[in-house]
C-alpha positions as CSV (number, residue, x, y, z in Angstrom):
1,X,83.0,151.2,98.9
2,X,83.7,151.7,95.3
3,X,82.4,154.9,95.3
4,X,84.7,155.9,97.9
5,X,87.7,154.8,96.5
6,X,86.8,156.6,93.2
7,X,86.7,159.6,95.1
8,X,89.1,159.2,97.6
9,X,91.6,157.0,96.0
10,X,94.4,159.5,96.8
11,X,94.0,158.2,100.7
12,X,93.9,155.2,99.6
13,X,96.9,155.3,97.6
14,X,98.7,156.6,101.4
15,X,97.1,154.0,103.2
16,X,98.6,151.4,101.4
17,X,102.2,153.0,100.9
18,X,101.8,153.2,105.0
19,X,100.9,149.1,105.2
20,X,103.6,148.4,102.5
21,X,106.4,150.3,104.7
22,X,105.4,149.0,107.6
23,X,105.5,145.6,105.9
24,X,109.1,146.7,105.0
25,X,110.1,147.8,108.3
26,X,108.6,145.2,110.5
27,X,107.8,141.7,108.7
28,X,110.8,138.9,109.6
29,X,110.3,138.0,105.9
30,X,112.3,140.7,105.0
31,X,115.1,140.7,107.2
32,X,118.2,139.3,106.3
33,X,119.9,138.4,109.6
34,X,118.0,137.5,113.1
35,X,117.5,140.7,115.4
36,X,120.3,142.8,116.9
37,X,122.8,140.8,115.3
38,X,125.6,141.9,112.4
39,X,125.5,140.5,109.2
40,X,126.1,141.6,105.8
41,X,128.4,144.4,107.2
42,X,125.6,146.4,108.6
43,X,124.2,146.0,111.8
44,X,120.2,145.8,112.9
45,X,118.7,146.9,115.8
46,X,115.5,145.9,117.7
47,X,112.7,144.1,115.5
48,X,112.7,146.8,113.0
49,X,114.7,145.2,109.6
50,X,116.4,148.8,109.4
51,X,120.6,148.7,109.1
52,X,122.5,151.4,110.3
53,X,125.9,152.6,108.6
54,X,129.4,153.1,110.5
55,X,128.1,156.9,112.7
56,X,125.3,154.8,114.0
57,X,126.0,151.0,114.4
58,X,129.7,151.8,114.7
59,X,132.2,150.2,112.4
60,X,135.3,151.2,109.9
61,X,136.0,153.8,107.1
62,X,139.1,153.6,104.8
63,X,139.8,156.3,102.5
64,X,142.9,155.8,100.4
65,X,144.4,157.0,97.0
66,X,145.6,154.1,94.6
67,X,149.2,153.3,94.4
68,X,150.0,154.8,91.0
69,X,151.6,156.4,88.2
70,X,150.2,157.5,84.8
71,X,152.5,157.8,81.8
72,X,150.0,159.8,79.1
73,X,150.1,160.3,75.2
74,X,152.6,156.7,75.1
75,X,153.5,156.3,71.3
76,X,152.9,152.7,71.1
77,X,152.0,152.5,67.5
78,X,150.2,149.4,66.9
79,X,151.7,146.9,69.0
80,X,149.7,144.7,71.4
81,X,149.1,145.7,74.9
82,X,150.5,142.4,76.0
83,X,153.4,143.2,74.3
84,X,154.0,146.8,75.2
85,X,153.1,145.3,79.0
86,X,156.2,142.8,78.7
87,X,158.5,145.6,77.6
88,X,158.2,147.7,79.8
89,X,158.1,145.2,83.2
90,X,160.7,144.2,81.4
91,X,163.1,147.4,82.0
92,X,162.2,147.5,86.1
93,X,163.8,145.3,88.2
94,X,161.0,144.0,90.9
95,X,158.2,144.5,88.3
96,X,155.9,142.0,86.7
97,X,153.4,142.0,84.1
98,X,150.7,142.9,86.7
99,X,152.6,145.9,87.5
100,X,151.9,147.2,84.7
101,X,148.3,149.0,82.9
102,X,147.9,149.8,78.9
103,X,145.0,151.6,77.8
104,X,144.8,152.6,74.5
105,X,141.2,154.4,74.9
106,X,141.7,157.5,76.9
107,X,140.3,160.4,74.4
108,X,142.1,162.9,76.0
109,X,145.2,161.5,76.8
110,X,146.0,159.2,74.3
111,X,147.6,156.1,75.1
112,X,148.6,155.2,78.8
113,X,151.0,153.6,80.4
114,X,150.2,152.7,84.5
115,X,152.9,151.6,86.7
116,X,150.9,150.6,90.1
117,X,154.5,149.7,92.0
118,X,155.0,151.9,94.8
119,X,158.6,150.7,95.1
120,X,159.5,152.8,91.1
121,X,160.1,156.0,90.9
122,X,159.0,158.3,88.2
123,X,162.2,158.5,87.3
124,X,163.0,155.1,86.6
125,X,159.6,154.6,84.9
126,X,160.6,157.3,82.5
127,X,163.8,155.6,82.0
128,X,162.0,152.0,81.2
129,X,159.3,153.7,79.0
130,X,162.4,155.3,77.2
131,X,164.8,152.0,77.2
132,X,161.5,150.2,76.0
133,X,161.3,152.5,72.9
134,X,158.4,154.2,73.7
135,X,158.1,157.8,73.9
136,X,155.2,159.8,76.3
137,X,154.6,163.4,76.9
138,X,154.4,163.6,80.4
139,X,154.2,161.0,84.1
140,X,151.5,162.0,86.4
141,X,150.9,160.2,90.0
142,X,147.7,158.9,90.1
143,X,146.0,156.4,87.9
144,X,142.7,156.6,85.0
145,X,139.9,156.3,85.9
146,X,139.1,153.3,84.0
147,X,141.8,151.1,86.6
148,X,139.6,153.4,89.4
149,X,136.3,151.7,88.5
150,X,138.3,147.7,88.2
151,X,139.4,148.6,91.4
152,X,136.4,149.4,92.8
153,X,134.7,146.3,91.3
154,X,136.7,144.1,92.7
155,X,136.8,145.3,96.2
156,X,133.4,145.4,96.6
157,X,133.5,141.5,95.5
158,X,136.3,140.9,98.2
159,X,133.8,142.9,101.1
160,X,130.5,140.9,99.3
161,X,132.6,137.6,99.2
162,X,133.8,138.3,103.5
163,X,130.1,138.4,103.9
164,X,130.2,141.6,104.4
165,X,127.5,142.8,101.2
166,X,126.3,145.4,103.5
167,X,130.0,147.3,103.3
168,X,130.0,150.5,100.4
169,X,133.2,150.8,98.4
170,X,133.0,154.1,96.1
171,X,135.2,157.1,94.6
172,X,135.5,160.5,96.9
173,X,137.4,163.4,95.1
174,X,138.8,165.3,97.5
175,X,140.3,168.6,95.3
176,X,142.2,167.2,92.5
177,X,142.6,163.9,94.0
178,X,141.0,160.9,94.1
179,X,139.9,158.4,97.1
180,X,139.0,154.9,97.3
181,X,136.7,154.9,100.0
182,X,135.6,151.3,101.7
183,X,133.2,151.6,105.1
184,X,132.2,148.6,106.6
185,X,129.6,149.1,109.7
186,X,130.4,146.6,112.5
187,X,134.0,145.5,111.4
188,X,137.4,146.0,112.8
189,X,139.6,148.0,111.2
190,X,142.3,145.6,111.2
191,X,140.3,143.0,109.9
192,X,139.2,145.2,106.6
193,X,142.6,146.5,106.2
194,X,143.6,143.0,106.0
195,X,141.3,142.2,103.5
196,X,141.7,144.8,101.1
197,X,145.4,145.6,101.5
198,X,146.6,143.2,99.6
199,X,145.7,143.1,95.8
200,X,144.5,139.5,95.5
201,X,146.9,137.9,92.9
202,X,146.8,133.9,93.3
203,X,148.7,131.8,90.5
204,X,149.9,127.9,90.4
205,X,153.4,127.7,89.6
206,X,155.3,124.3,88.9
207,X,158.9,123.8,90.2
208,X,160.9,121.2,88.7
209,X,164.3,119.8,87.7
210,X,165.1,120.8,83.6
211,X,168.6,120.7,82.5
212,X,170.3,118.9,85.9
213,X,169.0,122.4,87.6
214,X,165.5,123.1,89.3
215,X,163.6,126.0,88.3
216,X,160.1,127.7,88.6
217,X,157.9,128.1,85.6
218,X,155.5,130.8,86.4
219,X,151.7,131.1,85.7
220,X,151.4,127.9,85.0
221,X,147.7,128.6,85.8
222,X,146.8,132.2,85.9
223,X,144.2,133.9,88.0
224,X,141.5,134.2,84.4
225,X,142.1,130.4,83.9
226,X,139.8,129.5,86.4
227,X,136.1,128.7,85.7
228,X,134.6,128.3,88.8
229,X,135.8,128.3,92.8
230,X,134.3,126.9,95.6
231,X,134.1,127.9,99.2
232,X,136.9,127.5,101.6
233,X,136.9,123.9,103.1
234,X,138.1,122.7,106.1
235,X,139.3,119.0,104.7
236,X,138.5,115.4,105.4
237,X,139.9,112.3,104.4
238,X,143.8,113.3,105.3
239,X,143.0,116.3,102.8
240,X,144.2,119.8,104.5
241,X,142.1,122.7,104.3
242,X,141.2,123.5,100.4
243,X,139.7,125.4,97.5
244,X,138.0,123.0,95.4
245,X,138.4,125.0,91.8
246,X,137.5,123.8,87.9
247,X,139.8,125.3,85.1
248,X,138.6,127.0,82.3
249,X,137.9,124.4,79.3
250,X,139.8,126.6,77.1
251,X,142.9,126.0,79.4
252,X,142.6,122.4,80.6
253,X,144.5,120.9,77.9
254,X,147.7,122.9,77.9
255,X,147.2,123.0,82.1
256,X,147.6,119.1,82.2
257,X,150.2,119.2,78.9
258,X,151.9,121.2,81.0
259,X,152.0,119.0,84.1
260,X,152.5,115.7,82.4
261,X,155.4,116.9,80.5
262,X,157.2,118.6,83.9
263,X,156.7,115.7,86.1
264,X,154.3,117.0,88.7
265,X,151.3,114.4,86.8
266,X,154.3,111.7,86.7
267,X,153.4,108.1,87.1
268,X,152.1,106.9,90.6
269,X,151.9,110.6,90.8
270,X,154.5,113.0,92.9
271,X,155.3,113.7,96.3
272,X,156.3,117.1,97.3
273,X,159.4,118.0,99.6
274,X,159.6,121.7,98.6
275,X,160.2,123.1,101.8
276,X,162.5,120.5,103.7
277,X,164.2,119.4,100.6
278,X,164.2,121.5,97.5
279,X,166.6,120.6,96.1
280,X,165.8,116.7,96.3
281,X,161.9,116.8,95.4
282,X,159.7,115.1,93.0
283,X,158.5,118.4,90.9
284,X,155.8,120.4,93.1
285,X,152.9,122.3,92.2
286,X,153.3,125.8,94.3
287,X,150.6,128.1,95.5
288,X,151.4,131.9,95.1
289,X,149.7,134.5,96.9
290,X,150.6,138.0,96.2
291,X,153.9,137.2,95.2
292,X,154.1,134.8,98.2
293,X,154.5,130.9,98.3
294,X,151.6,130.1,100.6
295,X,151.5,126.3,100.4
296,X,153.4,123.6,97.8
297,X,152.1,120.0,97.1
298,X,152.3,117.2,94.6
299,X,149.8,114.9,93.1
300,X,147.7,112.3,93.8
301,X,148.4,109.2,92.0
302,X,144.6,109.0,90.7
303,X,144.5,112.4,89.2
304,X,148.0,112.0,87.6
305,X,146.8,109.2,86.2
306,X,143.9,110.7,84.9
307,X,146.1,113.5,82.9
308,X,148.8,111.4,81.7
309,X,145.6,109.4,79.9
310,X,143.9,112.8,79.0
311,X,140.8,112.4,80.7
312,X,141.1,115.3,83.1
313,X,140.9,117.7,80.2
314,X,137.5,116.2,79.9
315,X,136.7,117.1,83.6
316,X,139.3,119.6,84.7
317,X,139.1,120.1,88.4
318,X,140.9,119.6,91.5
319,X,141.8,121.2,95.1
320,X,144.2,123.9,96.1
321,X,145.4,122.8,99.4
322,X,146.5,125.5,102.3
323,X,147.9,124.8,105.6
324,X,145.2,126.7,107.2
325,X,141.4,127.2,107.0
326,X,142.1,131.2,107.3
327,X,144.4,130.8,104.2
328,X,141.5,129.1,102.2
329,X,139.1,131.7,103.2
330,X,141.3,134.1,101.7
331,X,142.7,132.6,98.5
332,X,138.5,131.7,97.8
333,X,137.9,135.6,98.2
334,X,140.7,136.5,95.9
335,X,140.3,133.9,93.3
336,X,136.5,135.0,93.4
337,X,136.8,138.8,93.4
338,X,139.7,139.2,91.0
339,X,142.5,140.4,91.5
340,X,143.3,144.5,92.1
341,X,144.5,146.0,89.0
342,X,146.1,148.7,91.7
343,X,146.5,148.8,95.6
344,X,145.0,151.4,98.2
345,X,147.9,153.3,99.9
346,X,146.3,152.7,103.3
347,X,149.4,154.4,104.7
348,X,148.5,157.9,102.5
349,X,145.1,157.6,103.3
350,X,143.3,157.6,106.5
351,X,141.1,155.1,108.6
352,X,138.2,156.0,110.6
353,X,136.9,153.8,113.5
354,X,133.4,154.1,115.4
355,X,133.1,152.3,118.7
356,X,129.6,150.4,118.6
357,X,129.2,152.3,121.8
358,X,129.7,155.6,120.4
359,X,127.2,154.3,117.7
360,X,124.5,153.4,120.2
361,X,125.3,156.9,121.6
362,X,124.2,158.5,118.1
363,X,121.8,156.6,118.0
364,X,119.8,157.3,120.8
365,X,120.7,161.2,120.4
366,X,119.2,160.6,117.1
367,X,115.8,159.6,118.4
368,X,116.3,162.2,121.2
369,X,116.1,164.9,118.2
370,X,113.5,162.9,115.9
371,X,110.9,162.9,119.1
372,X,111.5,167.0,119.9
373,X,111.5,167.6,116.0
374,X,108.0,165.8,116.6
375,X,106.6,167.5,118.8
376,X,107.9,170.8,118.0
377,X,106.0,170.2,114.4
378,X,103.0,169.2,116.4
379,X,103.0,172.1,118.7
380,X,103.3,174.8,115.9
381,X,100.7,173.2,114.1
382,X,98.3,173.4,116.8
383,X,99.0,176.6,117.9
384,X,98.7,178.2,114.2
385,X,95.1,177.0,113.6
386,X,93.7,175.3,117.0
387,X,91.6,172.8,115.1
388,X,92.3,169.7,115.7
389,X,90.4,168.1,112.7
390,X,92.8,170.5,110.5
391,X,95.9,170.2,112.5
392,X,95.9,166.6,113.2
393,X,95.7,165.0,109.6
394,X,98.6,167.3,108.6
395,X,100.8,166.1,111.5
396,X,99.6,162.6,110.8
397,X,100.2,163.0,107.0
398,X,103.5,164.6,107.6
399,X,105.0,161.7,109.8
400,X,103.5,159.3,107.3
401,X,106.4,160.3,104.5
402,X,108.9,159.3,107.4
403,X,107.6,155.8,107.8
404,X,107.6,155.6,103.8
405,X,111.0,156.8,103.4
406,X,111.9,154.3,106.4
407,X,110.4,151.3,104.9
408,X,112.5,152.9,101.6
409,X,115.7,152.0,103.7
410,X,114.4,148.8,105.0
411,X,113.3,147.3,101.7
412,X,116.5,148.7,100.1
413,X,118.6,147.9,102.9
414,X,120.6,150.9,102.7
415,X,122.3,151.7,105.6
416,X,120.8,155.0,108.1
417,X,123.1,157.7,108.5
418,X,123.2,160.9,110.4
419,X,123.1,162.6,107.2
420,X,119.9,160.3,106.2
421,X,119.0,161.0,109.6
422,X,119.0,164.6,109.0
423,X,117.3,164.6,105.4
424,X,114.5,162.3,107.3
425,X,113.5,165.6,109.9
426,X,114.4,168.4,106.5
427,X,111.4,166.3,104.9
428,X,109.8,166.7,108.0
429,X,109.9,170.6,108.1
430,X,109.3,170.9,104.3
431,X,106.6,168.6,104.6
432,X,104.6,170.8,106.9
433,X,105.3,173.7,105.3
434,X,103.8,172.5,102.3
435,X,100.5,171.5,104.0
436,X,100.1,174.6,105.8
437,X,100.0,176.4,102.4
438,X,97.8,174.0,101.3
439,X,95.5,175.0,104.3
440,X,95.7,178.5,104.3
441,X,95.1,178.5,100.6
442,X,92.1,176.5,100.8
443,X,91.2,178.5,104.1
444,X,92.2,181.7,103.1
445,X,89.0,183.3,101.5
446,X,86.5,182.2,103.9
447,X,84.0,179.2,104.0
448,X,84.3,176.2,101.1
449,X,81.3,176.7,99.4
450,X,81.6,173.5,97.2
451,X,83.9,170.9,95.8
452,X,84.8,173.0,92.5
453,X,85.8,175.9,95.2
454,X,87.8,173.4,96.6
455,X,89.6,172.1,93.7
456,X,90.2,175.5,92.0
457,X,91.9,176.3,95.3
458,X,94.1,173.3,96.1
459,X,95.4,173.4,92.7
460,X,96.5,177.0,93.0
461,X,98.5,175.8,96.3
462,X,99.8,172.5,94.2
463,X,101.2,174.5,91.7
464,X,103.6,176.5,94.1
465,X,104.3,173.6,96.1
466,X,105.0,171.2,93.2
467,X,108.0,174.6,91.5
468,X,109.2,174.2,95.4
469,X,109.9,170.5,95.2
470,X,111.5,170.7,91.4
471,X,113.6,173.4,92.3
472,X,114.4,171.0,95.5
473,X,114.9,168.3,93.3
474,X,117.2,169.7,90.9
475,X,119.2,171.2,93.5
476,X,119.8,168.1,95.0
477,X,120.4,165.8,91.8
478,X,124.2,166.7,91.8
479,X,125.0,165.8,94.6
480,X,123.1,162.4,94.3
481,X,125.1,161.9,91.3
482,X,128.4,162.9,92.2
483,X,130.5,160.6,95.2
484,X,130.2,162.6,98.0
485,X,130.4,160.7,100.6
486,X,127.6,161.2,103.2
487,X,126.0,164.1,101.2
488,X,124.9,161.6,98.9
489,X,122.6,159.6,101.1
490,X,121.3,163.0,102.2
491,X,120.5,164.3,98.7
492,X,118.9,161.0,97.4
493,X,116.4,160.9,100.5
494,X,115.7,164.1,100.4
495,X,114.5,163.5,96.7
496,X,113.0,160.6,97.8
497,X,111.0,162.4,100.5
498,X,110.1,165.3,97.6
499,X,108.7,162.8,95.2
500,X,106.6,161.0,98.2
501,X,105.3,164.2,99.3
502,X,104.1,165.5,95.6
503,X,102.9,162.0,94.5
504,X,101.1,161.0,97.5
505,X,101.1,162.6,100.9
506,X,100.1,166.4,99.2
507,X,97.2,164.7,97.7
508,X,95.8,162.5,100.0
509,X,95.9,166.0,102.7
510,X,93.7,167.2,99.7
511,X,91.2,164.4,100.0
512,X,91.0,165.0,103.7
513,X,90.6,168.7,103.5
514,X,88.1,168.1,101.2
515,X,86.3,165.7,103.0
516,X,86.6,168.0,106.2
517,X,85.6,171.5,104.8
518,X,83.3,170.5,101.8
519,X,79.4,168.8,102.1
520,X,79.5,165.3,102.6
């Protein structure tokens, strides 16, 4: 047995790839949801552990630019980029702070000033750049590609945070412009424009009485002054639905200065009328959602208690309350994500929806091809040297770098696409091409008179087989660098299917070619 394997180790090598795929594909230890269900935003079918993107287990595609404008080569001198940010929000009626990007480490720009409020006109942005003191070559729509990649980031948080890990967010350039695009195999459109329209800022502001007048102070805490968040609760105990969250410790102590000396951590603690009486309430803690009051509350009188002594900073959490569950869900998802440094334009961009019908369809007409591709490999094969015990193995071998490259997908869990579909039947054709040369080379000049005949000749043929797959390779490494969309997953298992071929199947066709036309 050892023997063998020293000699036929290449086979061996195939053998277990094979049992390790199909270990990939097939073993419920490795799926992540149960069969034929949706989960992680990519659906499974049958008791294969395979997921299937939006063209085959149907689903949504958004493809949107970033709200945006770009001011380049900003003189800013040395001043802070907080400070250059409050100057200019300052000048644009409707802006904040978050409105507003400085980046002082574009090479080839200079300085930059973002505006990411569709609601300004470059115009006016000039005019607040100007009015702020700033001078800046020229305004550009669009923003860097630094605020591209945040953006990026933190929607694919928000899909991983919806449970929806399976759903892709990446860049598409599309000419000179850039895309945002999101898929999400087995959602709803509506539901994943929902989610990612909005750009996720959530802030606690208090609103209290100062000078016989009530007013708002703003940011009281911010979305980086929380430590840690919890899931979305549904409440017990007279609570309503809830994000239990801890602040930062960094923050704790001016957080409950800050409450204590307002009124909202007052003695007995405070009771909140915001919305019937506003002008008549105890001071109110007020939950902001994308610039929108989502829920206001007072405090318990334990936990005021517990500031006004200073003990909280010591322990610094407590529980945004919403008046729904749905509202919780979504305030967890933003406070965990992050917020968007800029917005897709959904409305300048465009949505694609596949039917999970239309995906079965593709599916099945998928197979339909993969079977006739089969066969028709089988049938030229058989026809070009009528022996089985040549024929065979290389058909076998062939279809053998398909179940590797499937248990690939399986293990990954990357999502099948038509255009993975299609790289699986190109390594298909390019697989048997290569065999047959490594036949007719080792066939060519009669009768294998002994293994070094043997060897001399399959090395001849694995030198022109092993130039065809680096030329493949590097052909196809741009476009499994570069955000293509679908091209991508084509060009990376196509590579995939390259390397498999030259590493193992190739070789272990050698051993069995040598086994078959050499003395035992």
């Amino acid at each position: 047995m050892i023997d063998w394997l020293k000699s036929n180790w290449r086979l061996a090598l195939l053998g277990v790839a094979v049992v390790i795929s199909l270990f990939a594909l097939f073993s419920p230890t490795m799926a992540s949801s149960p069969e034929g269900s949706v989960a992680n935003g990519t659906a499974t079918e049958g008791v294969t552990n395979l997921k299937f993107g939006i063209g085959l287990a149907g689903g949504t595609r958004i493809r949107a630019p970033l709200v945006g404008q770009t001011a380049e080569s900003v003189a800013i001198g040395d001043e802070s980029r907080g400070a250059v940010t409050r100057a200019v929000a300052a000048e644009l009626s409707g802006t904040t702070t978050n409105d507003v990007i400085v980046r002082r480490t574009d090479v080839v720009n200079g300085p930059t000033v973002e505006l990411v409020n569709e609601n300004v006109s470059t115009a006016a942005f000039g005019e607040a750049l100007t009015a702020a003191g700033y001078e800046y070559e020229r305004i550009r729509d669009g923003v860097t590609q630094p605020t591209r990649d945040e953006t990026i980031n933190v929607l694919q948080s928000k899909v991983n945070q919806a449970g929806l890990s399976g759903g892709t967010v990446q860049q598409v350039r599309v000419g000179t412009r850039f895309f945002i695009q999101i898929e999400a195999p087995g959602e709803d459109s509506a539901e994943l424009v929902e989610l990612i329209r909005e750009r996720g800022t959530v802030r606690v502001d208090v609103y209290h009485r100062e000078g016989g007048e009530y007013v708002t102070e703003r940011n009281v805490i911010a979305q980086d002054d929380f430590a840690s968040i919890s899931g979305a609760k549904q409440g017990e105990r007279g609570l309503g639905p809830n994000v239990p969250v801890v602040i930062a410790e960094s923050e704790a102590g001016r957080v409950q200065s800050t409450l204590v000396e307002t009124g909202v951590a007052q003695s007995g603690g405070s009771q909140c009328s915001y919305e019937e009486q506003p002008n008549g309430t105890d001071p109110c803690l007020l939950l902001v959602s994308d610039g929108e009051i989502i829920n206001s509350f007072g405090m318990d009188g334990d936990l005021a208690n517990t500031m006004r002594s200073g003990e909280w900073a010591q322990s610094p959490s407590f529980v945004l309350t919403t008046t729904s569950f749905e509202e919780a869900q979504g305030i967890a998802i933003d406070l965990r994500a992050g917020s968007l440094p800029a917005e897709p334009d959904i409305a300048a961009g465009t949505v694609t929806t596949v039917s999970p019908a239309q995906g079965l369809s593709f599916r099945t007409n998928s197979l339909i091809i993969g079977i006739i591709a089969i066969l028709t490999v089988s049938g030229v094969v058989f026809a070009r040297y009528r022996e089985t015990e040549v024929a065979a193995p290389m058909v076998v071998t062939a279809f053998s770098e398909v179940v590797i490259l499937l248990g690939f997908a399986a293990y990954l869990g990357y999502p099948l696409s038509l255009s993975v579909i299609a790289s699986f039947i190109a390594v298909l054709g390019t697989g048997v091409d290569d065999l047959v040369i490594i036949a007719d080379e080792v066939m060519a000049e009669g009768e294998v008179s002994s293994q070094r005949v043997f060897s001399s000749r399959f090395k001849k043929a694995f030198w022109v087989i092993g130039v065809a797959a680096a030329t493949t390779i590097i052909a196809m490494s741009p476009l499994a660098v570069l955000n293509l969309g679908e091209l991508r997953g084509f060009a990376i298992f196509t590579i995939l299917g390259v390397l498999v071929g030259v590493l193992i199947t190739r070789p272990a066709y050698g051993d069995i070619l040598r086994y078959l036309l050499t003395d035992r």
